[in-house]
C-alpha positions as CSV (number, residue, x, y, z in Angstrom):
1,X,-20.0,-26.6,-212.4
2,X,-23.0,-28.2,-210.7
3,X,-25.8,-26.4,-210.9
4,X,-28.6,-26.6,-207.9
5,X,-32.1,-27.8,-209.3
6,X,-31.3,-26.1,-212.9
7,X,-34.8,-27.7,-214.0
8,X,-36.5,-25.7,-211.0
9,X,-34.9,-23.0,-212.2
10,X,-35.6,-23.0,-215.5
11,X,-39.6,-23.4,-214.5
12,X,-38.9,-20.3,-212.4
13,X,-37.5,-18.3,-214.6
14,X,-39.7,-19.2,-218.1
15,X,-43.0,-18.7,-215.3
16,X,-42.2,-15.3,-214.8
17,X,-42.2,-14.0,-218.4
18,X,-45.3,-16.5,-218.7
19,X,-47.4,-15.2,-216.6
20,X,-46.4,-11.5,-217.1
21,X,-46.6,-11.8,-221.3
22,X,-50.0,-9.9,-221.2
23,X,-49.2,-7.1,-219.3
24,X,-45.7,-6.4,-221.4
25,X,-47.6,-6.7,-224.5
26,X,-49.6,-4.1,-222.9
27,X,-46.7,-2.1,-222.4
28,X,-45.3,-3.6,-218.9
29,X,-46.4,-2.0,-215.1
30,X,-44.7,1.4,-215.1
31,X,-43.4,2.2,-211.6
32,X,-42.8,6.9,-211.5
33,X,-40.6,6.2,-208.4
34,X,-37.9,5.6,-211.0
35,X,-38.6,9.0,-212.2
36,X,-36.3,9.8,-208.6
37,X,-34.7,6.5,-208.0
38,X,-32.1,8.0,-205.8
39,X,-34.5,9.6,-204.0
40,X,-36.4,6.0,-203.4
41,X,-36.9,5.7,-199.3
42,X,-37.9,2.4,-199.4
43,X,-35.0,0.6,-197.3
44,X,-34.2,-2.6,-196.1
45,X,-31.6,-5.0,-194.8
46,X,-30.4,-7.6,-197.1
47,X,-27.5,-9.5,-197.6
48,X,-26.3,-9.8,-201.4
49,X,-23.9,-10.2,-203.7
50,X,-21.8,-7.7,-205.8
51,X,-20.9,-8.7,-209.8
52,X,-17.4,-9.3,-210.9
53,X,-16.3,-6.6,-213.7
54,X,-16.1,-9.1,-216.1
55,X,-20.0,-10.0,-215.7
56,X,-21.5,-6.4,-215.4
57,X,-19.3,-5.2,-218.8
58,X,-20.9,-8.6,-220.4
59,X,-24.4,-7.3,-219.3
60,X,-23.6,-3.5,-220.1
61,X,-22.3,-4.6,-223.9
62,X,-25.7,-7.1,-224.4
63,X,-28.3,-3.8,-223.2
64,X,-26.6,-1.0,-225.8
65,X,-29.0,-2.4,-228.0
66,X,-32.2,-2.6,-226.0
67,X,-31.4,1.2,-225.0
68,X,-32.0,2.0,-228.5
69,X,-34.9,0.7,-228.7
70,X,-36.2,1.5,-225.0
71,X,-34.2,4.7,-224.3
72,X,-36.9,5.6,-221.7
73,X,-36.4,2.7,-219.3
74,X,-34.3,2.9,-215.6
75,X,-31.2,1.1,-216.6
76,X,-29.6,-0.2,-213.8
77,X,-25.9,1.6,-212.9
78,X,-23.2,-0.7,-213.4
79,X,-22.6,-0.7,-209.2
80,X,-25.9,-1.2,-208.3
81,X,-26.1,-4.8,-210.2
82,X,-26.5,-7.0,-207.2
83,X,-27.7,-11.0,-206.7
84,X,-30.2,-10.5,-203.3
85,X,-29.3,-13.8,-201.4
86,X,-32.1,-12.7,-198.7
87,X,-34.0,-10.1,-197.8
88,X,-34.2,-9.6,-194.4
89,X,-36.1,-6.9,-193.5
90,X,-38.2,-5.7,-196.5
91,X,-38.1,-2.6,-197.3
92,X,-40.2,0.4,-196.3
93,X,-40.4,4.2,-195.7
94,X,-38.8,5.6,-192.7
95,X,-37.1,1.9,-191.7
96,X,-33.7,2.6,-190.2
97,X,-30.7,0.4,-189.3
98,X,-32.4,-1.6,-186.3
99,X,-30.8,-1.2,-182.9
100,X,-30.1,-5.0,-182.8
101,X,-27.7,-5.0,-186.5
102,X,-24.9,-6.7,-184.4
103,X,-27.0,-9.8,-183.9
104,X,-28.0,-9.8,-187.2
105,X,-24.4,-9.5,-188.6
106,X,-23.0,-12.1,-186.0
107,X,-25.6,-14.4,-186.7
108,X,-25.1,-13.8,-190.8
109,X,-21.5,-14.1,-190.6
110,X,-21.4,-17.4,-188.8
111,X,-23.9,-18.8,-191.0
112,X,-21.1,-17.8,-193.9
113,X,-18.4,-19.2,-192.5
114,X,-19.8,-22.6,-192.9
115,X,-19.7,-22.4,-196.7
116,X,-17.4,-22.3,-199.6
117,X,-17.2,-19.8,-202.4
118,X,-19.3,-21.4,-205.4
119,X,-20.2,-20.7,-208.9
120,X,-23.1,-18.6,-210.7
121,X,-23.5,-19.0,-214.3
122,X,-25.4,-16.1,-216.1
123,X,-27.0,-17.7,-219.0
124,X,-30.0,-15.8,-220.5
125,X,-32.6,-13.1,-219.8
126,X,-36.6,-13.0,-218.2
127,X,-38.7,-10.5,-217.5
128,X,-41.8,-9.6,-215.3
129,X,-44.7,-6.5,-215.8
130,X,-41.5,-3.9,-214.7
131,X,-38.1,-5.0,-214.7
132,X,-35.8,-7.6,-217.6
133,X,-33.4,-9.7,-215.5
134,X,-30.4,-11.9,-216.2
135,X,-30.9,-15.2,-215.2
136,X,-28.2,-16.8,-213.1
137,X,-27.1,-20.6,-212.4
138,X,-25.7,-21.6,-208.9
139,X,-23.8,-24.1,-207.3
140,X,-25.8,-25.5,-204.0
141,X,-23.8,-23.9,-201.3
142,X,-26.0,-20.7,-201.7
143,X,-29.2,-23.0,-201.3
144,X,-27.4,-24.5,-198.3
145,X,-26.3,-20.6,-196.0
146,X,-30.1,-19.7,-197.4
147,X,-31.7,-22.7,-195.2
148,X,-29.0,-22.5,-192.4
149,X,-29.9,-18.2,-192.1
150,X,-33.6,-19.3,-191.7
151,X,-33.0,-21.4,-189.2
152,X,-30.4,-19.3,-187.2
153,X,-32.4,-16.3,-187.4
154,X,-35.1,-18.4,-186.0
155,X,-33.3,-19.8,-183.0
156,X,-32.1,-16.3,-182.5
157,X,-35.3,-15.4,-181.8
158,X,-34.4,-12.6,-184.4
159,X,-37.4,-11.0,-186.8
160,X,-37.1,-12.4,-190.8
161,X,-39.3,-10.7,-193.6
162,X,-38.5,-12.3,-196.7
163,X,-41.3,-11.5,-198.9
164,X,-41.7,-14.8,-200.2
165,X,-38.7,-17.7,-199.7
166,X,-36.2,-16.7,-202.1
167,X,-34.9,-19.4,-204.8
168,X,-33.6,-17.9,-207.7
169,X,-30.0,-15.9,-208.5
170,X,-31.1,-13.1,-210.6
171,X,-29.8,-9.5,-211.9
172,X,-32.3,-6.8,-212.1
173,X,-31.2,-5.0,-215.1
174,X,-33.5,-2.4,-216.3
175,X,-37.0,-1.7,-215.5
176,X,-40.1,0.5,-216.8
177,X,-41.4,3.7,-215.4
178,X,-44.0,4.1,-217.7
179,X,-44.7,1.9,-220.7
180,X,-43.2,0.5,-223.3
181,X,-42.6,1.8,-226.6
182,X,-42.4,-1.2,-228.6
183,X,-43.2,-4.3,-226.8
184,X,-43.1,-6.7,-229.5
185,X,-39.1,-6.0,-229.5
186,X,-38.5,-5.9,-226.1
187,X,-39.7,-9.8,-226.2
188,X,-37.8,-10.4,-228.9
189,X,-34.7,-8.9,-226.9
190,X,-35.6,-10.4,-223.7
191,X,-35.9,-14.0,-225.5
192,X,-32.3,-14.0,-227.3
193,X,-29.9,-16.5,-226.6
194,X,-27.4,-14.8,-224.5
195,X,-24.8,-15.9,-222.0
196,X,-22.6,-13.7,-219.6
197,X,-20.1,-15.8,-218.1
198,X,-19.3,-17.6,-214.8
199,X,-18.4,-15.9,-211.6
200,X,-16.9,-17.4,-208.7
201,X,-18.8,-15.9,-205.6
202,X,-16.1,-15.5,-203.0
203,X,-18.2,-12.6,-200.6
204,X,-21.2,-11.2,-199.4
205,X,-22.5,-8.1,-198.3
206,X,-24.5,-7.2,-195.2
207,X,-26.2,-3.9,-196.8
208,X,-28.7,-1.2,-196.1
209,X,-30.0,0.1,-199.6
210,X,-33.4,1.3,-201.0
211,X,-35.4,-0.6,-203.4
212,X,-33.2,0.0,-206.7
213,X,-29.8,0.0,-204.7
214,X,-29.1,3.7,-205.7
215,X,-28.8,4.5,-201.6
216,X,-26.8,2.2,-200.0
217,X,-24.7,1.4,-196.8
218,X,-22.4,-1.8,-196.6
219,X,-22.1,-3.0,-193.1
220,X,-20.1,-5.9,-193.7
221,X,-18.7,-7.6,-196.3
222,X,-18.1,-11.4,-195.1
223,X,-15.7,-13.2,-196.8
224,X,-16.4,-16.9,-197.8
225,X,-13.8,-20.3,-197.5
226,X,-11.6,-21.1,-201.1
């Protein structure tokens, strides 16, 4: 596979665990809403993509270890692991499916239909202050629907909150309520060589979830060319 700007990427992905070293040694930033995770209120509109079995058993297998030595931590479920292509609407408290979701859909979908399915490679981990992700690969066609939704939703006239211009293709797999119990193996874990496979992307979702993707509505699932 061709892989989009691997060496951006790879800068990305090593800067996060660089600049958030400190703080994990410190035991990471816990976040108590996990404490309640299905409870989180926090929603927003995104459009994402689902894992392939054979990817999320990969994943599941690799963290059996890292439970044992960080019982305490939210492990992501199985269905909740999830690529966020865009965030469209951030999320908040009380936000509710906006009046106008058709012309977001419509205006998603067409933007899809211009693309082919691609590749993801899983190849690694990183981690920031409160969550260890799996770090994924792609092939540019993901670059090219995020730039095409930016500018459609633009010309639609239609609102866009990313929180910051999303690049990467990663899986948020586990993260920390409180703190840490050993941080020095956690790093150790997080740094391993590790690789999870290749999945072919062949759909997105058009979804309505909370912040940890325990509450969630799919709107539309969009099918991509093969």
């Amino acid at each position: 596979m061709r892989i989009y700007d691997k060496d951006k990427l790879d800068n990305h992905y090593n800067n996060i665990l660089k600049n958030n070293i400190d703080k994990i040694m410190l035991g990471g930033v816990g976040d108590t809403l996990l404490y309640d995770a299905k409870d989180d209120a926090r929603m927003s509109l995104v459009v994402l993509i689902r894992m392939s079995s054979n990817i999320t058993n990969n994943i599941i297998n690799h963290m059996e270890e890292l439970k044992l030595l960080e019982p305490d931590l939210y492990y992501y479920p199985q269905e909740d692991f999830h690529i966020t292509v865009m965030d469209i609407l951030k999320g908040e408290l009380g936000r509710t499916v906006p009046a106008n979701i058709n012309e977001y859909i419509n205006t998603i979908s067409r933007c899809a239909e211009e693309i082919s399915a691609f590749e993801i490679l899983f190849d690694g981990m990183t981690a920031s202050d409160n969550v260890a992700l799996v770090k994924g690969y792609y092939e540019e066609s993901l670059e090219v629907f995020r730039k095409m939704l930016r500018d459609n939703l633009k010309q639609q006239g239609l609102p866009l909150e990313e929180r910051y211009e999303t690049f990467s293709s990663h899986i948020s797999v586990a993260r920390i309520p409180n703190k840490l119990k050993n941080p020095n193996e956690y790093i150790d874990f997080i740094g391993r060589n590790c690789t999870f496979g290749i999945m072919k992307v062949k759909s997105f979702e058009i979804c309505f979830h909370n912040w940890y993707d325990s509450q969630k509505t799919v709107l539309r699932k969009i099918q991509l060319r093969t």
